[in-house]
C-alpha positions in Angstrom: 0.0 0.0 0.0 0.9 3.7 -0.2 2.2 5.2 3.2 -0.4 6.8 4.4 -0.7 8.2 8.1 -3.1 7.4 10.7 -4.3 11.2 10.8 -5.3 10.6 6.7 -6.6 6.9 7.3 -8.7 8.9 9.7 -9.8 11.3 7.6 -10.6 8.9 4.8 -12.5 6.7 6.7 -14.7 8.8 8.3 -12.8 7.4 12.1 -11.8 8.5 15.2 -8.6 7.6 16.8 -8.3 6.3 19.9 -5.2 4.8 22.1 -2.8 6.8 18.9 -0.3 8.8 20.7 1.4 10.0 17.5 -0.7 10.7 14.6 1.5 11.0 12.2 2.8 7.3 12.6 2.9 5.9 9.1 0.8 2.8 7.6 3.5 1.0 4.9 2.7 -2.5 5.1 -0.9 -3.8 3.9 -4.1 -3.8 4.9 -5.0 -7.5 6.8 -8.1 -9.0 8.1 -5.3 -11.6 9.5 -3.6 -11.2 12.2 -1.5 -14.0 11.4 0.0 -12.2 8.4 0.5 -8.9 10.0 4.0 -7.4 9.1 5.7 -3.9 10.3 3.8 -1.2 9.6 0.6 -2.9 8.8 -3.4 -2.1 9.1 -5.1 -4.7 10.8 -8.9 -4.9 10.1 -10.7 -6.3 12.7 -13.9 -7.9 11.4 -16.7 -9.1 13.9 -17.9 -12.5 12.3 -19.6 -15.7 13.1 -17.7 -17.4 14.7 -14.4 -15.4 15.5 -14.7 -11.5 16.5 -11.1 -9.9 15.0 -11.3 -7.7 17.8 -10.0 -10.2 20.0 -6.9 -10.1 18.6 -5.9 -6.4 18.2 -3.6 -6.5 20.8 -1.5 -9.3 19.6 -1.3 -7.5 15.6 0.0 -4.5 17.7 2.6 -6.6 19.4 3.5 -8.1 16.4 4.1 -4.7 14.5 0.6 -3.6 13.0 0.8 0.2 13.2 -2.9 0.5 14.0 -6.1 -1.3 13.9 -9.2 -0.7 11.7 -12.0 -1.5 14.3 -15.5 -0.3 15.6 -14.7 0.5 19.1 -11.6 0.9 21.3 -9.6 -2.1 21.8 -6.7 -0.9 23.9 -4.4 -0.1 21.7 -3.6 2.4 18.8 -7.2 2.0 16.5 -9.2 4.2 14.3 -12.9 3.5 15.3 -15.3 3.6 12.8 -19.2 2.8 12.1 -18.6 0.0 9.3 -15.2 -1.7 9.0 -16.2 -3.1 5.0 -17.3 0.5 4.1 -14.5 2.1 5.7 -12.4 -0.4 3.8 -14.0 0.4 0.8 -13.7 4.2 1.6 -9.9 3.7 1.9 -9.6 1.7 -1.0 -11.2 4.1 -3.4 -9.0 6.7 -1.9 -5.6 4.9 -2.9 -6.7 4.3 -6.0 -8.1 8.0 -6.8 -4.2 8.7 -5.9 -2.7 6.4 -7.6 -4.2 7.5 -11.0 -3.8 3.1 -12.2 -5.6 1.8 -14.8 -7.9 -0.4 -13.2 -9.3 -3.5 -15.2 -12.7 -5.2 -13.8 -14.1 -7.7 -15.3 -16.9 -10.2 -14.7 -18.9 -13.7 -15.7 -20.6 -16.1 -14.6 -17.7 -18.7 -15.9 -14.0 -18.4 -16.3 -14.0 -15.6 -14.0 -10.9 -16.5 -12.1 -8.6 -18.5 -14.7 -9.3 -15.3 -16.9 -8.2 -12.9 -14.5 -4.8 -14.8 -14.0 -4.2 -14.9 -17.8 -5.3 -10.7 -17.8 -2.7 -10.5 -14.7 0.4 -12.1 -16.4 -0.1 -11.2 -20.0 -0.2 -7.5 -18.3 2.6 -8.6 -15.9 5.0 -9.0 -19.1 4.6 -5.2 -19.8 4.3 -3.5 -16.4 4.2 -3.6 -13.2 0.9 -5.4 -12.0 -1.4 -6.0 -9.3 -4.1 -8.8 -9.9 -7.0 -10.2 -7.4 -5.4 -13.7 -5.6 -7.7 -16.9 -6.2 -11.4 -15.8 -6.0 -10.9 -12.8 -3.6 -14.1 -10.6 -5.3 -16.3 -9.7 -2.7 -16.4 -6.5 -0.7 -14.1 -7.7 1.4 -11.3 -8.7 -1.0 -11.4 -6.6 -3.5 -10.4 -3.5 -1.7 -7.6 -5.5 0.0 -6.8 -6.1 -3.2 -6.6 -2.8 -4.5 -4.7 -1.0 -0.9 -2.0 -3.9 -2.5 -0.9 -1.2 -5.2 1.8 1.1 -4.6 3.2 3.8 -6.7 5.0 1.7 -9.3 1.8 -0.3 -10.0 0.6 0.4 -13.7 -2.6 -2.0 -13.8 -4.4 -3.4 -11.5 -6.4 -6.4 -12.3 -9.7 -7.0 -10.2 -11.8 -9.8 -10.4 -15.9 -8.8 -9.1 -18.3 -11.3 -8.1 -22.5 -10.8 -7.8 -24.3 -12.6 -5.6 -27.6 -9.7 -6.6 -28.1 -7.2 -8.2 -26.3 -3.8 -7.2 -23.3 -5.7 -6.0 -21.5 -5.4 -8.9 -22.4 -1.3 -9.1 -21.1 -1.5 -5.2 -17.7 -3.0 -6.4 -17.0 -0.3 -9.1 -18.0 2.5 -7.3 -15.3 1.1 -4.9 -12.4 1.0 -7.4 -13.8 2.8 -10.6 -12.6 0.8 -13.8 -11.0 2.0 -17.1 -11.8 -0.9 -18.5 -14.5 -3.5 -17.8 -14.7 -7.2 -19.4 -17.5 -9.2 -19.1 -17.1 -12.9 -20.0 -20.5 -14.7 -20.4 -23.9 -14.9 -18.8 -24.9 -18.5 -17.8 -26.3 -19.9 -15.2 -24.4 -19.7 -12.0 -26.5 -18.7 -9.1 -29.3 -18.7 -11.0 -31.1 -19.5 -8.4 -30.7 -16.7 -6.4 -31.0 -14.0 -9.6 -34.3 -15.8 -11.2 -33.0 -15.9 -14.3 -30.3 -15.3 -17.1 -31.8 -12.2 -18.1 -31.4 -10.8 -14.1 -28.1 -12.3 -14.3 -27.6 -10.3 -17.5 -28.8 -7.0 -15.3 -26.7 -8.0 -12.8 -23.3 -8.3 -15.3 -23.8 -4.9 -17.4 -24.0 -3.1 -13.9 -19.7 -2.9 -15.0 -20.0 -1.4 -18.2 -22.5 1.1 -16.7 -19.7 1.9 -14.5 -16.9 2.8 -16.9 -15.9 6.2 -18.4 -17.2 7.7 -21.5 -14.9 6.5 -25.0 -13.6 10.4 -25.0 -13.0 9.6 -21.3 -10.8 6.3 -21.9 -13.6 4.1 -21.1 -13.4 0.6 -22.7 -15.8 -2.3 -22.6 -14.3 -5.6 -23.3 -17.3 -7.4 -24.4 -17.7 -11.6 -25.3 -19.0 -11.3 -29.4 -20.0 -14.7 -28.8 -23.0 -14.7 -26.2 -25.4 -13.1 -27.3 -26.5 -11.1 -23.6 -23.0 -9.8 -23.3 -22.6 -8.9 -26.8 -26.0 -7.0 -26.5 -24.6 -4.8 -23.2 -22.5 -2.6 -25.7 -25.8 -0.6 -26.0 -25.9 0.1 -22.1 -22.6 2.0 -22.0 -20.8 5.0 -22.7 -17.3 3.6 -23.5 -15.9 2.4 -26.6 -16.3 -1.6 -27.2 -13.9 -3.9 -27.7 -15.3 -7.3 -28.9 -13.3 -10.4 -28.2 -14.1 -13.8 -29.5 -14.6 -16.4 -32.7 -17.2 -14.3 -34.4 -16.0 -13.0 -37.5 -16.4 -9.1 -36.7 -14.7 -10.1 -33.3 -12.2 -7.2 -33.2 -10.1 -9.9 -31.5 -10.5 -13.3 -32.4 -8.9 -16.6 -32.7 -8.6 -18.6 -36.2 -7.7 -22.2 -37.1 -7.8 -23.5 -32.9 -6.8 -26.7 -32.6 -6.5 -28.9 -29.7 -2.7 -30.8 -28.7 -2.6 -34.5 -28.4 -2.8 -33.3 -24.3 -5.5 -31.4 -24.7 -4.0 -27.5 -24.5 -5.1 -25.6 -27.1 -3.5 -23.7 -30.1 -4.8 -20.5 -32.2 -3.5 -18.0 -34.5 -4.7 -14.6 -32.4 -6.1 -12.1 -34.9 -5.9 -8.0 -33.7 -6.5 -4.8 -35.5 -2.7 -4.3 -35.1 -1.5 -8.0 -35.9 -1.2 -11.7 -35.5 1.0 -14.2 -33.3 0.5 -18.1 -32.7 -0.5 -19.1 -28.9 -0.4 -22.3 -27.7 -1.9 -22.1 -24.0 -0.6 -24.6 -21.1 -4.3 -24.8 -20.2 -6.4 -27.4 -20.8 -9.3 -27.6 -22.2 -10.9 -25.4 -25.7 -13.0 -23.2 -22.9 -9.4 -21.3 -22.1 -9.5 -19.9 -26.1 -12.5 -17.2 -25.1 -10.6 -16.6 -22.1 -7.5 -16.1 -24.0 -8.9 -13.5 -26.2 -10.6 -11.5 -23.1 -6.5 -11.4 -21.9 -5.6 -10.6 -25.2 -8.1 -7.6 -26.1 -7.3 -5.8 -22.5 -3.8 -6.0 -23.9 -4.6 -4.7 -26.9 -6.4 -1.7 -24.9 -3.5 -1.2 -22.7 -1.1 -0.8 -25.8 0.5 -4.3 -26.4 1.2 -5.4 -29.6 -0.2 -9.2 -30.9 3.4 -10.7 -30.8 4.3 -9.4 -27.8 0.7 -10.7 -26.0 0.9 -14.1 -28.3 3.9 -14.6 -26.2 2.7 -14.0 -22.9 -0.6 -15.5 -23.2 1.6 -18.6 -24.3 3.9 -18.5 -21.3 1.2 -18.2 -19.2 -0.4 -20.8 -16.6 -2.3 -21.4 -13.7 -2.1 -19.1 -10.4 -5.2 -20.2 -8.6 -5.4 -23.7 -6.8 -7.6 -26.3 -8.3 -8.7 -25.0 -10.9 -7.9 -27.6 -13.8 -4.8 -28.1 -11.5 -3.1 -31.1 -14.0 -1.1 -33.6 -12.1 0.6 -37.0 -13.4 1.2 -39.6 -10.4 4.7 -41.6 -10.5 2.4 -44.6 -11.7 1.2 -42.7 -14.9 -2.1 -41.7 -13.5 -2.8 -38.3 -14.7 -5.5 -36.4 -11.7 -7.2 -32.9 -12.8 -8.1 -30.9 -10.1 -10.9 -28.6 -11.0 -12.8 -28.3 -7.7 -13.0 -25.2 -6.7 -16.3 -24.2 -8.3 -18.9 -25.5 -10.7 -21.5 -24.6 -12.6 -23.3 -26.1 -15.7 -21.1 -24.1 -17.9 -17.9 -25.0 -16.2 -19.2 -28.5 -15.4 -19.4 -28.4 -19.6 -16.0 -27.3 -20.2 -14.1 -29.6 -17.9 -15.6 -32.7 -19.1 -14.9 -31.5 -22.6 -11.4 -30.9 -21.5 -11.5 -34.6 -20.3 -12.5 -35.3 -23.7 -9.9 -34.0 -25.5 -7.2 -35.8 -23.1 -8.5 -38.7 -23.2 -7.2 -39.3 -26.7 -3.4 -39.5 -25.5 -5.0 -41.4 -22.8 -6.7 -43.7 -24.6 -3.5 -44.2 -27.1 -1.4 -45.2 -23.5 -3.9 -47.7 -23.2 -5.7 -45.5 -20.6 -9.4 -44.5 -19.4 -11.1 -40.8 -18.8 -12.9 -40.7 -15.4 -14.8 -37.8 -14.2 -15.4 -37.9 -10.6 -18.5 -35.1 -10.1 -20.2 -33.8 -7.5 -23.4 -31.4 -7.0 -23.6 -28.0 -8.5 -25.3 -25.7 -6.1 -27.4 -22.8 -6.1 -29.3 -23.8 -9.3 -33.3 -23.8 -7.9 -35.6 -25.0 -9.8 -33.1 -25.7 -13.0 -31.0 -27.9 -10.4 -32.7 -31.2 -11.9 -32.6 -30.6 -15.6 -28.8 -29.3 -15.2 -27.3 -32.0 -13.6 -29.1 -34.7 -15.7 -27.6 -32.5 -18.7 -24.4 -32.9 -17.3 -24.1 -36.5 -16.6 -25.3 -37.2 -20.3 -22.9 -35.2 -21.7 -20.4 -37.3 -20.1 -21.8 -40.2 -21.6 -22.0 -37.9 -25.0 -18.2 -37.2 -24.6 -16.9 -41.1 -24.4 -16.2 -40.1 -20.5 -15.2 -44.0 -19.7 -16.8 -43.4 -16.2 -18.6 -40.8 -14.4 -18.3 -41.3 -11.0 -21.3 -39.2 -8.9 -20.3 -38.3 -5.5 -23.1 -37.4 -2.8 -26.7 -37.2 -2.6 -29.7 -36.5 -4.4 -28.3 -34.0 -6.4 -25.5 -36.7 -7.6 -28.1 -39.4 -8.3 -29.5 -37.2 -11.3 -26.0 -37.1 -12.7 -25.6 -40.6 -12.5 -29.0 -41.1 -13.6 -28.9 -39.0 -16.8 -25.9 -40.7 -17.3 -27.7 -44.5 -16.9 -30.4 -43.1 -19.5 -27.5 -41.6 -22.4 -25.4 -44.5 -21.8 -25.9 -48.6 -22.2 -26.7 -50.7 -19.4 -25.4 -48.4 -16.7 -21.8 -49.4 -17.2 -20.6 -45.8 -17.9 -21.6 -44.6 -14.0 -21.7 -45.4 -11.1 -23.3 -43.4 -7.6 -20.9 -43.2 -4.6 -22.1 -41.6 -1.1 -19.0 -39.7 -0.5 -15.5 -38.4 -0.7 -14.1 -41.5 1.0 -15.8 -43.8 -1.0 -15.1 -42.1 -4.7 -10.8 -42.8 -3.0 -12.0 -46.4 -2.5 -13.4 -47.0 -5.7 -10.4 -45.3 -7.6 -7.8 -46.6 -5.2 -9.2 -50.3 -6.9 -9.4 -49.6 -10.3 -7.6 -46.8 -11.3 -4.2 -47.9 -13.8 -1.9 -46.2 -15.5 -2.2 -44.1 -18.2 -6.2 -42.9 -16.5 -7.1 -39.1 -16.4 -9.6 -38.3 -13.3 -11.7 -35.0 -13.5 -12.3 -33.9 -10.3 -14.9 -31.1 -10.1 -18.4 -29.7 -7.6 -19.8 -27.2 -6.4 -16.7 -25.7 -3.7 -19.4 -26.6 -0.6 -19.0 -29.6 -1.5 -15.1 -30.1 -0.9 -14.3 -32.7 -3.4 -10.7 -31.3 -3.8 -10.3 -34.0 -1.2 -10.3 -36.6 -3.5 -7.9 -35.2 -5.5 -5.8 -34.7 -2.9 -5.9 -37.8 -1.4 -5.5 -39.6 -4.8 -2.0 -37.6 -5.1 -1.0 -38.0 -1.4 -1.3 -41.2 -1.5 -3.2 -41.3 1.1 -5.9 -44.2 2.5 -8.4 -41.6 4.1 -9.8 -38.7 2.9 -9.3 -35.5 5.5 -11.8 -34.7 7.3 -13.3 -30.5 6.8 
């Protein structure tokens, strides 16, 4: 973060100090909702939540070098009190960014969301200095300790937003006001809790709503390929950018083509040139995300060969998320369970797909170990029974449903796609999907492992590469 003194923290927030004998002492480490990770000179947030008050332990981030605390009353040592920790958080946030004077990328979908942002990060990283969100830190909560990261060398910060409504989106920018705004894809994550794809859609374009006029610098990266993001160019005043396979795509990939391991390869097309990417991703999904990376680069001034290379040399920052592992024994495990949805649930078994050729030509089988996708309502049925027939669909050699009534209608719409129920097979938990494996798995196999993140089935992964007999307990 930029030093900044308690006296301006102060005035930024809206606080009152308390317990500060010098208010001048300067804040130069970051901000933490920690303790544990408090360095010299940090902020210490103290959050009040269920089941741990942060309050508690004020004392010991003084001791061990936190300059103040961020709190809402007095704790006994050096604090500035405020009303609303998150607002004065976001407060502080939007302040240091204000001064700073960084281009700020924002971007949003209901798919991709994260892996995108790390390929915006390091494709960005290759021409400046860069500040990106860690793993899925886009809430009101992370997102400003994401931004108070930047100091004054930082030339782009890269911030991932989540929605779990409508108006949180609006929140987020108001926060951290982008220059530039992508927006993936609408699908059907948390539908749910929006009603519908079309709310989701409302939901979405809250970020272009948010950026700058074109004279101002505004830029809205928009998916050419789904229809409801393509259509949010008419609910902004910034220039649009359109990214995808669509032939009036202003950046768009041509002749893609899948390795014999599954990472795709693309000759990327932008109104200043072409290079050739070949992605160490996995899975044909990572091509639109590619070419989101690619147009903010293009935005920001980088030419095609020199983001062709990056985008090439770039991998994966956040854990399992098509985390690709091969065993000593040739078994190959994919570790995608962080999140799911029906798109991503879509992606990663056509991923699977696509490795299972070199799979199959080691004399090996594809295995896709799912579990429940959450937050679906009343589509939750139809969704999952899509999903486990696509794996049938796909050649999948075994789909292997972990958990309860939501996994029986994967392994049932597997059963009805497939030929006497050979090509699934229902499993009650974690533990028993490791037993199952641990007894027929041989080498040269590629396991998908992939839920809803509620549902922790990065166990099995884990386990599977651990080598472990039990599954650890949550």
């Amino acid at each position: 973060m930029i030093a900044l003194s308690l006296a301006e923290i102060a005035d930024i927030t809206g606080g009152r100090p308390h317990d500060i004998p010098d208010p001048l002492v300067t804040v130069t480490g970051p901000v933490v909702i920690d303790s544990r990770q408090v360095e010299a000179g940090s902020l210490f947030a103290a959050f009040a939540g269920e089941r741990v008050d942060g309050h508690e332990f004020a004392a010991g981030a003084v001791a061990a070098g936190a300059a103040a605390v961020l709190a809402t009353r007095p704790v006994g040592v050096p604090a500035i009190v405020v009303d609303d920790v998150e607002r004065a958080l976001g407060a502080l946030a939007r302040a240091v960014v204000q001064r700073l004077g960084t281009d700020v990328v924002a971007l949003t979908g209901s798919a991709g969301k994260t892996s995108t942002k790390d390929l915006i990060a390091q494709v960005l990283q290759a021409h400046a200095p860069t500040v990106w969100t860690p793993g899925s830190l886009n809430n009101e909560i992370g997102l400003p300790l994401t931004a108070l990261r930047a100091t004054e060398e930082t030339r782009h910060l890269v911030l991932e937003m989540g929605a779990r409504g409508i108006g949180h989106i609006a929140y987020l920018a108001g926060l951290t006001p982008p220059r530039i705004g992508v927006v993936l894809n609408v699908g059907t994550a948390h539908i749910g809790e929006f009603g519908g794809r079309e709310q989701i859609a409302v939901a979405k374009g809250e970020l272009v709503e948010a950026l700058p006029a074109a004279a101002d610098g505004g830029i809205a990266v928009l998916n050419a390929d789904d229809p409801l993001v393509r259509a949010m160019s008419a609910r902004t005043k910034a220039r649009t950018l359109l990214f995808g396979e669509a032939d009036d795509a202003d950046v768009r990939a041509a002749d893609v083509r899948m390795t014999p391991a599954g990472q795709p390869s693309f000759t990327l097309h932008t109104p200043t040139g072409c290079g050739e990417v070949t992605l160490r991703l996995y899975g044909e999904h990572h091509v639109s995300n590619a070419l989101a990376a690619a147009a903010v680069a293009h935005a920001l001034g980088m030419s095609a060969m020199e983001t062709a290379t990056a985008l090439s040399g770039a991998g994966t920052l956040s854990r399992w998320r098509m985390e690709v592992t091969e065993r000593a024994d040739g078994v190959t495990v994919v570790n995608d369970a962080y999140n799911a949805n029906p798109e991503s649930m879509r992606a990663a078994l056509r991923a699977l797909a696509a490795m299972g050729g070199a799979a199959r030509a080691n004399g090996g089988r594809t295995w896709a170990v799912l579990g429940p996708m959450a937050e679906l309502g009343d589509a939750s049925l139809a969704e999952h029974d899509a999903v486990g027939r696509l794996a049938v669909r796909l050649n999948v050699s075994k789909l292997v449903a972990v958990g309860g009534i939501e996994a029986s209608w994967l392994q049932l719409g597997a059963y009805n796609e497939g030929s006497w129920g050979e090509e699934s097979v229902l499993v009650s938990d974690a533990q028993a999907a490791v037993d199952l494996l641990r007894s027929e798995l041989r080498p040269g196999d590629v396991v998908l492992v992939k839920a809803s993140r509620s549902i922790g089935l990065e166990r099995v992964a884990e386990a599977l590469l651990a080598g472990e007999g039990e599954v650890a307990g949550r």
